[in-house]
C-alpha distance (Angstrom), angle and dihedral (degrees) to the residues before:
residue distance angle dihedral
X1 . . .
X2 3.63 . .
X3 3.96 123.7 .
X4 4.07 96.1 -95.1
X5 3.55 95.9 40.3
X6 3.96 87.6 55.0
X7 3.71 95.1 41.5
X8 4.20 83.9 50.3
X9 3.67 95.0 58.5
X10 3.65 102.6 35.8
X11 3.61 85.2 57.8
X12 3.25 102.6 48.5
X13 4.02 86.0 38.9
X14 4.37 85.7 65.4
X15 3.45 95.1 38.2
X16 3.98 89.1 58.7
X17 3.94 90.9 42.8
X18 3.66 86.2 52.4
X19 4.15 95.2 51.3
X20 4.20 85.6 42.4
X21 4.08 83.0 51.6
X22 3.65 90.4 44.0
X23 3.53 93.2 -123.5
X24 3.84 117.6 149.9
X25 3.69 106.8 -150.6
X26 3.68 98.1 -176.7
X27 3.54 92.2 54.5
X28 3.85 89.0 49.2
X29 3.68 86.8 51.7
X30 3.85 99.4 44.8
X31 3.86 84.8 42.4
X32 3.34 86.2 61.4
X33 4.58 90.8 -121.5
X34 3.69 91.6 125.0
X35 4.24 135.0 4.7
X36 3.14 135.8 -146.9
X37 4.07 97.8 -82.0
X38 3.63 82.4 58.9
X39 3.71 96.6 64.6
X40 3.60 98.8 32.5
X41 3.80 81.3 59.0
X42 3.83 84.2 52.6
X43 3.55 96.0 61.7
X44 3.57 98.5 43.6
X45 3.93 84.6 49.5
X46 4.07 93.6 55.1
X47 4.03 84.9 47.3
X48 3.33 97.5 62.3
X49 4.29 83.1 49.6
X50 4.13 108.6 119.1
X51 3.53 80.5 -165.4
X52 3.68 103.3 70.9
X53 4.12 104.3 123.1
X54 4.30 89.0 50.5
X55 3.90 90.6 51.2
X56 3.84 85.9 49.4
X57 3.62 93.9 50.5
X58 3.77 96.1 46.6
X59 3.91 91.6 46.7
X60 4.26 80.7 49.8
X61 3.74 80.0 53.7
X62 3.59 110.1 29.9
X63 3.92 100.5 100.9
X64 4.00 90.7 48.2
X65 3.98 84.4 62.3
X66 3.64 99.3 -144.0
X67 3.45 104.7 110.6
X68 3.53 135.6 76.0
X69 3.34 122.2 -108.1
X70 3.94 110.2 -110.3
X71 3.62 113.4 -103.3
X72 3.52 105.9 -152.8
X73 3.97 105.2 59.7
X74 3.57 114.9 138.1
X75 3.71 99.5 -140.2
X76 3.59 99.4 46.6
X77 3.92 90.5 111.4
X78 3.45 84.4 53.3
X79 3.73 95.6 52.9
X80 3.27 100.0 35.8
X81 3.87 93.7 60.3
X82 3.61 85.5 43.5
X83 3.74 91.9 56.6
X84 3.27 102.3 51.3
């Protein structure tokens, strides 16, 4: 997979975890909570994920509600504090 193509799904891979964590991120950004660094950041962050196909699957899944979260996302901080 070349370098765009992988940038392309990783990004739209967060942006999907954030709407499953019902986390607005262009509210956070107009709001001024995060900028743009910050989700650059967050793309390059879910990139360097091994765990790419399970986060897939569970955002496949996410609105059926029967399976776990995964664990090991690297911008959960992020969303978390976003969600709240």
């Amino acid at each position: 997979m070349g370098l765009i193509s992988k940038l392309d799904r990783h990004s739209a891979l967060f942006h999907r975890m954030s709407e499953a964590r019902h986390v607005d991120l262009a509210d956070a950004v107009v709001h001024g909570v995060i900028d743009g660094q910050t989700l650059r950041d967050s793309v390059l962050r879910c990139m360097q994920c091994e765990q790419t196909e399970q986060c897939e699957h569970w955002l496949d899944e996410a609105g059926l509600g029967d399976t776990p979260e995964p664990t090991g996302c690297r911008n959960r901080l992020l969303l978390d504090r976003l969600s709240v």
